[in-house]
C-alpha positions as CSV (number, residue, x, y, z in Angstrom):
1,X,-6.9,29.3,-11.8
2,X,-4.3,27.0,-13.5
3,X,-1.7,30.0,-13.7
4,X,-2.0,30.6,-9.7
5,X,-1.2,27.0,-8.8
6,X,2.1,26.7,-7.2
7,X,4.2,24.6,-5.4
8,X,2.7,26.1,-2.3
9,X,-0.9,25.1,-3.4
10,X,0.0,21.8,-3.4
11,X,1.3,21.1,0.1
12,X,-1.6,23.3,1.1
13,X,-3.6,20.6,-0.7
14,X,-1.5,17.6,0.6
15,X,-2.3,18.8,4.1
16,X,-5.6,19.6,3.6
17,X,-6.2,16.2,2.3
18,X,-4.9,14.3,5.2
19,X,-6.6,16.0,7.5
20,X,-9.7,14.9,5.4
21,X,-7.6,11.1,6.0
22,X,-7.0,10.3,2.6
23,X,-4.3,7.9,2.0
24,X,-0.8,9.3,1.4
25,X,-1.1,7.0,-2.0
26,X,-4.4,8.8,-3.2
27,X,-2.8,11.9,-2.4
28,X,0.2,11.3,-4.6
29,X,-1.9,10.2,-7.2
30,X,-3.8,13.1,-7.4
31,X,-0.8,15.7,-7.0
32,X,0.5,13.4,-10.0
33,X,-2.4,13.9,-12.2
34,X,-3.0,17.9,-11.7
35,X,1.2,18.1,-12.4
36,X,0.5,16.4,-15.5
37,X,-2.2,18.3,-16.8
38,X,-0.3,22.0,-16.1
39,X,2.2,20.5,-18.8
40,X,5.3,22.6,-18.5
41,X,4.4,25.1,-15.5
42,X,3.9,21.0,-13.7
43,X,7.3,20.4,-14.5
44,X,8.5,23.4,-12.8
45,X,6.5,22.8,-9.4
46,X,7.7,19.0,-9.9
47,X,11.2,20.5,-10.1
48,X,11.3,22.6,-7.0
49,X,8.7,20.1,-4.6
50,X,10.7,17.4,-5.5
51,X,14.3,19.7,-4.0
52,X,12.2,20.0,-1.1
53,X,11.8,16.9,-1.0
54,X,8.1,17.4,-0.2
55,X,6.4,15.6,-4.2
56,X,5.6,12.6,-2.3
57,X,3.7,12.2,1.0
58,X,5.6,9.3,2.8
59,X,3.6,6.0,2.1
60,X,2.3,3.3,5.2
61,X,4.6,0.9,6.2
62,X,1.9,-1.3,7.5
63,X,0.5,-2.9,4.0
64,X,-2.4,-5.1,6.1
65,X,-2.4,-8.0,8.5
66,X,-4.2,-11.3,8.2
67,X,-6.6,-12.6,10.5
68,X,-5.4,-15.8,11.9
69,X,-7.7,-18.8,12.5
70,X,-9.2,-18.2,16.1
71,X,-9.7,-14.3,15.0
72,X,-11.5,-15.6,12.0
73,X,-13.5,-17.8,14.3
74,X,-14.4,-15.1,16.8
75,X,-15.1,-12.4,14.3
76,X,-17.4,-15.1,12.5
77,X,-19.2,-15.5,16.0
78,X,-19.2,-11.8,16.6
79,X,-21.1,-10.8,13.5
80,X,-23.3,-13.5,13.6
81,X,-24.7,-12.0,16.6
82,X,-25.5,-8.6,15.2
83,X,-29.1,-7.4,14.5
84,X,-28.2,-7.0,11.0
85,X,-28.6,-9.9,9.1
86,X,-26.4,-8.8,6.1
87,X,-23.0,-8.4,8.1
88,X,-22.3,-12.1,8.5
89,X,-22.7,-13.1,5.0
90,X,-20.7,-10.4,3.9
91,X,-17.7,-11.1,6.5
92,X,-18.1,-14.8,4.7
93,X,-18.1,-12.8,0.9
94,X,-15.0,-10.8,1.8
95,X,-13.1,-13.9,4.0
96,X,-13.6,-16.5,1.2
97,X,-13.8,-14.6,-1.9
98,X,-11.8,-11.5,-1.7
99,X,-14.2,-9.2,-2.5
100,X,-13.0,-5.3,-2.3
101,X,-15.3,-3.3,-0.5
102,X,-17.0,-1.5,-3.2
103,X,-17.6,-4.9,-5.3
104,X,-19.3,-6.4,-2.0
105,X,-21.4,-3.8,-1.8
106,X,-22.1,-3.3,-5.3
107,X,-23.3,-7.0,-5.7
108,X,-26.4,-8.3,-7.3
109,X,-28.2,-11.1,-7.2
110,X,-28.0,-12.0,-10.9
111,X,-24.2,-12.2,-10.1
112,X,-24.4,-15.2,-7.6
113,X,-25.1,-18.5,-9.4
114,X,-26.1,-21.0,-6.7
115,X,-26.6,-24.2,-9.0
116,X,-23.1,-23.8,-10.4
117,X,-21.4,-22.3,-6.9
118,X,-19.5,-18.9,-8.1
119,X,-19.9,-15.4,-8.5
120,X,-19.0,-12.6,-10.9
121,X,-17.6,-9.1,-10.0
122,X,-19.1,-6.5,-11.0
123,X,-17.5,-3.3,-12.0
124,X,-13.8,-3.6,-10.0
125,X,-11.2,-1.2,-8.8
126,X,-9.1,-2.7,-11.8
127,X,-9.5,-3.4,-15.8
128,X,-8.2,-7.4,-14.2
129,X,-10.9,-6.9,-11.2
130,X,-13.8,-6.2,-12.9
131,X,-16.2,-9.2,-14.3
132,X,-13.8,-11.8,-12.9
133,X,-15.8,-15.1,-11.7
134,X,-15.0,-16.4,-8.0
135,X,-16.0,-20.0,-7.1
136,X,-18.1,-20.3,-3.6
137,X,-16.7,-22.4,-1.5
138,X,-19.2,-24.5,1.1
139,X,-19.2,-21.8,3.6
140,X,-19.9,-19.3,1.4
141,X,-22.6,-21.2,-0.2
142,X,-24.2,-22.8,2.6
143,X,-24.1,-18.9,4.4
144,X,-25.4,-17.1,0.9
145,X,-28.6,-19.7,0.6
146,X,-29.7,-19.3,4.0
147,X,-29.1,-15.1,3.8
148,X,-31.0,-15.6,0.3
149,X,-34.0,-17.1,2.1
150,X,-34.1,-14.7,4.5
151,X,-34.0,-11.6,1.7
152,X,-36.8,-13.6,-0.3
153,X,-38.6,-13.4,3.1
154,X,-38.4,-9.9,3.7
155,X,-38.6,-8.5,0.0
156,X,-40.9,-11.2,-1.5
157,X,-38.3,-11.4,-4.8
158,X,-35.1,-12.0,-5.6
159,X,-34.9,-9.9,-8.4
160,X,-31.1,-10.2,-10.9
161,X,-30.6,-6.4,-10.2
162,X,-31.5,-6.1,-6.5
163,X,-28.5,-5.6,-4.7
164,X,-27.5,-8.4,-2.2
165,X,-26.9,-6.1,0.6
166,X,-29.3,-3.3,0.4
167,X,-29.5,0.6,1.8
168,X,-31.3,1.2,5.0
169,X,-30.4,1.1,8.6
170,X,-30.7,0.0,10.7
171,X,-32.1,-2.7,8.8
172,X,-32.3,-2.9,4.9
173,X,-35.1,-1.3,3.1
174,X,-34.7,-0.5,-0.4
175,X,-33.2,-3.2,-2.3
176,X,-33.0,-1.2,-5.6
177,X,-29.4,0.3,-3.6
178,X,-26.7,-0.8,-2.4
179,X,-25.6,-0.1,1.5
180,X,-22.9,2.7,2.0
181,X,-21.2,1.4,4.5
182,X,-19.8,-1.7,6.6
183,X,-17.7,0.7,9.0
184,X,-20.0,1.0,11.6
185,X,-21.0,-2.5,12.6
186,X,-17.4,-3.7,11.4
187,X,-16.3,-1.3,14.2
188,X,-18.8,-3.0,16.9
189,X,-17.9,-6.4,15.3
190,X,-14.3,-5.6,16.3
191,X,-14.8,-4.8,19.6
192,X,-17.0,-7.2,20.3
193,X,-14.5,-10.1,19.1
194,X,-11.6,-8.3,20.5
195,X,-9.6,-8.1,17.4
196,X,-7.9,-5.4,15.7
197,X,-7.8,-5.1,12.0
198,X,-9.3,-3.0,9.1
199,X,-12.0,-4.7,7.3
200,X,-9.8,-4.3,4.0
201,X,-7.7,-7.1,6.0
202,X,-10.1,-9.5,5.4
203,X,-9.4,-9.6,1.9
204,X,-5.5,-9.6,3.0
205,X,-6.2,-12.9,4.8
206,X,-8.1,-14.2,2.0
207,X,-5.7,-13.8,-0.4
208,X,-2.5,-14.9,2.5
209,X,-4.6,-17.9,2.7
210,X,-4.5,-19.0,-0.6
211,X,-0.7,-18.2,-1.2
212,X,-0.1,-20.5,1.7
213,X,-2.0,-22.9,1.0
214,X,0.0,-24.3,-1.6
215,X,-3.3,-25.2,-4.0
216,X,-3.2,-22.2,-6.2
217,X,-0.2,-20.7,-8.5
218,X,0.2,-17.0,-8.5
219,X,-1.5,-16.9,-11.4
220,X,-4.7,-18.3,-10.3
221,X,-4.2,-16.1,-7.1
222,X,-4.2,-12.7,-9.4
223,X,-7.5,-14.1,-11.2
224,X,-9.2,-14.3,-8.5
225,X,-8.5,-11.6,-6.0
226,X,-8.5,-9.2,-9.4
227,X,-4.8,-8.1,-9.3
228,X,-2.4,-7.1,-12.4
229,X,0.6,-8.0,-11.4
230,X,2.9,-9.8,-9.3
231,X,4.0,-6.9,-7.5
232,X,0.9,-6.5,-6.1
233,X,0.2,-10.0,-4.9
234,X,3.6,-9.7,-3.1
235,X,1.8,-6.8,-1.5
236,X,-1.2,-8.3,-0.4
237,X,0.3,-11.7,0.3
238,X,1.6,-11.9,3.8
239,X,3.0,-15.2,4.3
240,X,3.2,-16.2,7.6
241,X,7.0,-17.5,9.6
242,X,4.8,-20.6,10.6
243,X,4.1,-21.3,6.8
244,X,7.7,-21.2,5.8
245,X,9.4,-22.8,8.8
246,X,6.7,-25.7,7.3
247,X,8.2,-25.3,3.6
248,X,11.7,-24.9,5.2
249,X,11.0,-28.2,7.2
250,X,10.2,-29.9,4.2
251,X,13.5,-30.2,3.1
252,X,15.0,-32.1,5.1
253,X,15.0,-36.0,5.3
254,X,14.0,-38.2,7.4
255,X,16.2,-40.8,8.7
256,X,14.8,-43.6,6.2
257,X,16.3,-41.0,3.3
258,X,19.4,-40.9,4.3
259,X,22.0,-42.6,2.2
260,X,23.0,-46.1,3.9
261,X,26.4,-47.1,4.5
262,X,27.6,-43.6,4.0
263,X,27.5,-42.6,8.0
264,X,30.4,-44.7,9.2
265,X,32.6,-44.6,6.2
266,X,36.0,-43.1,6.6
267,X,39.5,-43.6,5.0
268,X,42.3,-45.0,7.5
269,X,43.3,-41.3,8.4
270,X,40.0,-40.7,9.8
271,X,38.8,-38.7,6.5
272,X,35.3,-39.3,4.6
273,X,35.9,-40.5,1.3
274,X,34.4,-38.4,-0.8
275,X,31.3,-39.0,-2.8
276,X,30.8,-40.7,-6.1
277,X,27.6,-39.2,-6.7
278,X,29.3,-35.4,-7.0
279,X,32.1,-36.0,-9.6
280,X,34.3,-33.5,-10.2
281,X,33.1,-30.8,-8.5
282,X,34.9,-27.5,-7.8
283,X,34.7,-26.2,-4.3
């Protein structure tokens, strides 16, 4: 009953939870919502949780890695060995489009438009997420056509509402729903490459890559990878020392720049002179 909750039921809950490994964030979020709805008697348990210093589970530090190139490369070869002939098409999804997990599953055929090379989301995580379109690069194309001719193969249709990767294991079955899970043959896939990671973190180093690539504004970042704000593509975006040392670099001039005649000029006491260009300048 609503009238029994106290601040005691909620670190029983908040335990309870993480032993069921739910995210300290989900947790918040739903302490947040049930304070909310007891109104007043919320406020109270707020009040005295947040003394203890107990309202909010502690979040990760750790907000994701991104692959680099040769772990790319070996999970690519990895998967591509598997029986299952879905998991390497969607490591190519999730690595070049961003795809959350529950989109990737979720996806239909009547989504993926091959003659015009993109694909729209379908229902998102976000408002921003959901129905956004995604351009397919030529990996991603050339990998979607030939996993498309197998499915057509196997199914006899490619039907707009089938889902692109269906249930079944250990091989797909019933097209009419979508698979459940990539954890197990993510976790072989892994192993197998030896390379550590979640397979959230492919979407990490898809988005990383594009911020460091330099080709796309933040904007275009957040319409494709689905995110709101700018906050969140600062969390998601992990920019690599390599990639700034390179911007850094940048900056400074070769010797062709340099101002001629400037290096060997000095006043009889041994002083530069100083230079025209800056004026009056307060130091």
């Amino acid at each position: 009953m609503a009238v029994e909750v106290t601040e005691k039921t909620l670190k029983d809950y908040q335990s309870a939870r993480l032993k069921e490994k739910a995210a300290p964030k989900t947790i918040n979020e739903e302490v947040g919502f049930l304070l909310r709805l007891l109104g007043e008697q919320g406020d109270t348990i707020r009040a005295k949780l947040r003394r203890q210093k107990a309202l909010k589970l502690p979040g990760r530090s750790d907000v994701g890695k991104a692959y680099t190139s040769e772990e790319r490369g070996l999970l690519y070869e990895a998967a591509k060995k598997r029986r299952s002939k879905a998991i390497y098409p969607a490591l190519a999804l999730t690595l070049n489009c961003g795809l959350r997990d529950k989109e990737l599953r979720e996806l239909q055929w009547g989504r993926i438009h091959f003659s015009e090379a993109y694909l729209v989301v379908g229902e998102s995580k976000t408002d921003a997420g959901s129905g956004r379109t995604i351009p397919l690069n030529s990996l991603a194309l050339e990998v979607m056509k030939t996993y498309s001719a197998w499915y057509l193969e196997k199914f006899k249709q490619l039907k707009p509402e089938w889902f692109v990767f269906p249930a079944g294991k250990p091989q797909p079955t019933d097209p009419t729903k979508p698979c459940t899970s990539f954890k197990t043959v993510w976790r072989k896939i892994r192993l197998a490459a030896g390379v550590k990671g979640r397979w959230h973190d492919n979407r990490h180093t898809f988005i990383t890559g594009l911020a460091e690539s330099g080709e796309a504004s933040d904007q275009t970042i957040m319409d494709i990878a689905g995110h709101v704000s700018k906050r969140m593509l600062k969390h998601y975006s992990h920019i690599r020392m390599e990639a700034k040392r390179r911007a850094v670099a940048s900056l400074v001039p070769d010797d062709k720049t340099t101002v001629k005649g400037t290096e060997n000029k000095s006043t009889k006491d041994g002083k530069r002179p100083p230079s025209k260009a800056l004026g009056k300048v307060a130091v």
